[in-house]
C-alpha positions as CSV (number, residue, x, y, z in Angstrom):
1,X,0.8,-3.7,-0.6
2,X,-2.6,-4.8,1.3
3,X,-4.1,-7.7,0.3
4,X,-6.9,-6.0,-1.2
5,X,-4.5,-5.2,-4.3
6,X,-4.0,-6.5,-7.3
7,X,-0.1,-8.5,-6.9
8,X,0.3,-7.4,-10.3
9,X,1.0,-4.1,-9.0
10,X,3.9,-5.4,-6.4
11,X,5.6,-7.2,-9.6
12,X,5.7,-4.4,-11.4
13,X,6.7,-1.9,-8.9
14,X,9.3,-4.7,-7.8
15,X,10.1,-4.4,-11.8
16,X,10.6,-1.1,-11.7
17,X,13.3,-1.0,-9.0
18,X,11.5,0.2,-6.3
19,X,11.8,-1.9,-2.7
20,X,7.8,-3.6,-2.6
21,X,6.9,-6.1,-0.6
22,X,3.5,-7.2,-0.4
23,X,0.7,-9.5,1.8
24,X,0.6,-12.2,-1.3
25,X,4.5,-11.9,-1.7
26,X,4.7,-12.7,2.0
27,X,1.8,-14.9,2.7
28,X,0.4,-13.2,5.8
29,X,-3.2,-13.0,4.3
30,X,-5.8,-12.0,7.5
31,X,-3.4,-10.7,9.8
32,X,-5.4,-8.2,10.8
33,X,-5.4,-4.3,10.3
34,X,-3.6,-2.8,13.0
35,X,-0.7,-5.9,12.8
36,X,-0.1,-5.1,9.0
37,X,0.0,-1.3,10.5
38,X,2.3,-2.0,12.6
39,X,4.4,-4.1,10.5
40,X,4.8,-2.1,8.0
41,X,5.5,1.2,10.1
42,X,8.5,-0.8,11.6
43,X,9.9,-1.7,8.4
44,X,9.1,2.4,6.9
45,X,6.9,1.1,4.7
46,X,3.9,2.9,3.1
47,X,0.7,1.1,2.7
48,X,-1.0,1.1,-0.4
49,X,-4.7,-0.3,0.4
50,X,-8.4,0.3,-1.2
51,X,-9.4,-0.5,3.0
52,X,-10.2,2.5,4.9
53,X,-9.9,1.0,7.8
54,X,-5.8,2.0,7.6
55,X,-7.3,5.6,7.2
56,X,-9.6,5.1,10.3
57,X,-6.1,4.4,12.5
58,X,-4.4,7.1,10.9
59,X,-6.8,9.8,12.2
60,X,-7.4,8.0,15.5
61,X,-3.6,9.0,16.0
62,X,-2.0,5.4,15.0
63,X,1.5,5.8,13.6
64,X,2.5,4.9,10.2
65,X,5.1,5.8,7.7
66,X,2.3,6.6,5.2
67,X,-0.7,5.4,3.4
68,X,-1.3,5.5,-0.5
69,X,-5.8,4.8,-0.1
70,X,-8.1,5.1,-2.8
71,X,-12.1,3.8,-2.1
72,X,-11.9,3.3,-6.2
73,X,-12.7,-0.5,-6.4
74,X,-12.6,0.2,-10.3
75,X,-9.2,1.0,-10.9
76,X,-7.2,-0.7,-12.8
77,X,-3.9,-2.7,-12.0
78,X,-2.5,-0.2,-14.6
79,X,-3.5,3.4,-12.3
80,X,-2.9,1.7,-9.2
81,X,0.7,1.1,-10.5
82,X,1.2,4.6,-12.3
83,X,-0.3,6.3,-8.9
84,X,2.4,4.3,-6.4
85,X,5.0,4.1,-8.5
86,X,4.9,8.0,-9.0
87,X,4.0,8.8,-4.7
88,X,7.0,5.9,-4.0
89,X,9.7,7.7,-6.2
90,X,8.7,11.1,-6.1
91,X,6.4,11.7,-3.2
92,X,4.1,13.8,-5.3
93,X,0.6,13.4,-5.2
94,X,-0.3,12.4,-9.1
95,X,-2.2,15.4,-11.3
């Protein structure tokens, strides 16, 4: 999880069962785009971000293991949850 999201989100997803790890869990706060990219593509982990900037690098060809990106600054903790959760178990875009 970018930094950019709620760490509600993590702890509940971590609640959940499902394998989260996040920028606030880990402390690596301002590392840059591309690192956290990079980082996380290493490790096979999707990125779940309101920063388009990961979107940017995807289409300009950089490799990732996916993104989860949403411009919505309004969401709540609650969809942002209910939309990962749902992507990181089933893969299926939400309805």
């Amino acid at each position: 999880m970018d930094e950019n999201m709620p760490p509600s989100v993590a702890q509940q997803l971590k609640a959940s069962g499902i394998d989260v790890s996040s920028v606030h869990a880990l402390e690596i706060f301002s590392e840059g785009e591309p690192n956290l990219l990079e980082l996380a593509t290493e490790e096979k982990r999707v990125i779940c971000t309101r920063d388009s900037d990961y979107v940017r690098m995807a289409r300009a060809g950089a490799q990732h293991a996916g993104i989860v990106f949403s411009r919505r600054d309004n969401a709540t903790s609650a969809t942002w949850y209910e939309v990962c959760a749902n992507l990181l178990t089933t893969g299926m875009r939400p309805k």
